[in-house]
C-alpha positions as MATLAB code, in Angstrom:
seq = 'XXXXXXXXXXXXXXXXXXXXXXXXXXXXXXXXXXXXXXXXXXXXXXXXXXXXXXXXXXXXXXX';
ca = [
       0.000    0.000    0.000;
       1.335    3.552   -1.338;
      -0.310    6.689    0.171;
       0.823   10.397   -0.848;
      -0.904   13.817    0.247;
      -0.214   17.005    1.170;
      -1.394   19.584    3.473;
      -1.546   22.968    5.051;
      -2.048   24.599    8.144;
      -2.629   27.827    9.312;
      -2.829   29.895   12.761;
      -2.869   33.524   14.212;
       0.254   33.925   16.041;
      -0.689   33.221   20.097;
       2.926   34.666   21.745;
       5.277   37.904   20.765;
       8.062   39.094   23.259;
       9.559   42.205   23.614;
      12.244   44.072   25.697;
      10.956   47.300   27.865;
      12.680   49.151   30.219;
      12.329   52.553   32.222;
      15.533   54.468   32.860;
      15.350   57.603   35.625;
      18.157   59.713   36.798;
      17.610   61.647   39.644;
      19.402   63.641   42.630;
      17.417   61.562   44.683;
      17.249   58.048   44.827;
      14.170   57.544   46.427;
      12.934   59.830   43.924;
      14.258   57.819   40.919;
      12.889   54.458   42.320;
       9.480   56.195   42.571;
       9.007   58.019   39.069;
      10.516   54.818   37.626;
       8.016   52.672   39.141;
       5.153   54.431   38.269;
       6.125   54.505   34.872;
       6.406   50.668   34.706;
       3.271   50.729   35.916;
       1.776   52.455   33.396;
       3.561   50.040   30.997;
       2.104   47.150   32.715;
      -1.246   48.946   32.750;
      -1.458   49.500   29.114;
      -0.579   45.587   28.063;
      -3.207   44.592   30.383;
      -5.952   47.096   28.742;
      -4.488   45.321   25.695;
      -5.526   41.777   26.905;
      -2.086   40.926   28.085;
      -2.353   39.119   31.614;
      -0.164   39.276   34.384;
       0.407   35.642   34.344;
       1.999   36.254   30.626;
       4.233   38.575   31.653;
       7.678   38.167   33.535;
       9.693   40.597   34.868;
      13.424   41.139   35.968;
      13.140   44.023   38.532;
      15.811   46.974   39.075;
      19.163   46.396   37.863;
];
């Protein structure tokens, strides 16, 4: 017995990954930490308005 075929499939991308960091210089450390937090934040925010969920995301923290 001799079979041949061929197919195709076809799907919507389901994962994308990206790079995104905040960089603050200030007098103030304290300061720094704070305005750079609340921008991340925001960040984090936005994806999740954009159906991203915190379980897809991973972060590093402060370097």
């Amino acid at each position: 017995m001799t079979m041949t075929g061929t197919g195709k499939a076809t799907a919507v991308p389901d994962e994308v990954s990206f790079t995104v960091a905040v960089a603050v210089t200030r007098g103030d450390l304290s300061a720094a930490l704070d305005e750079g937090s609340a921008t991340m934040r925001s960040v984090l925010t936005s994806l999740e308005e954009h159906d991203v969920t915190k379980a897809d995301m991973q972060t590093t923290g402060c370097r």
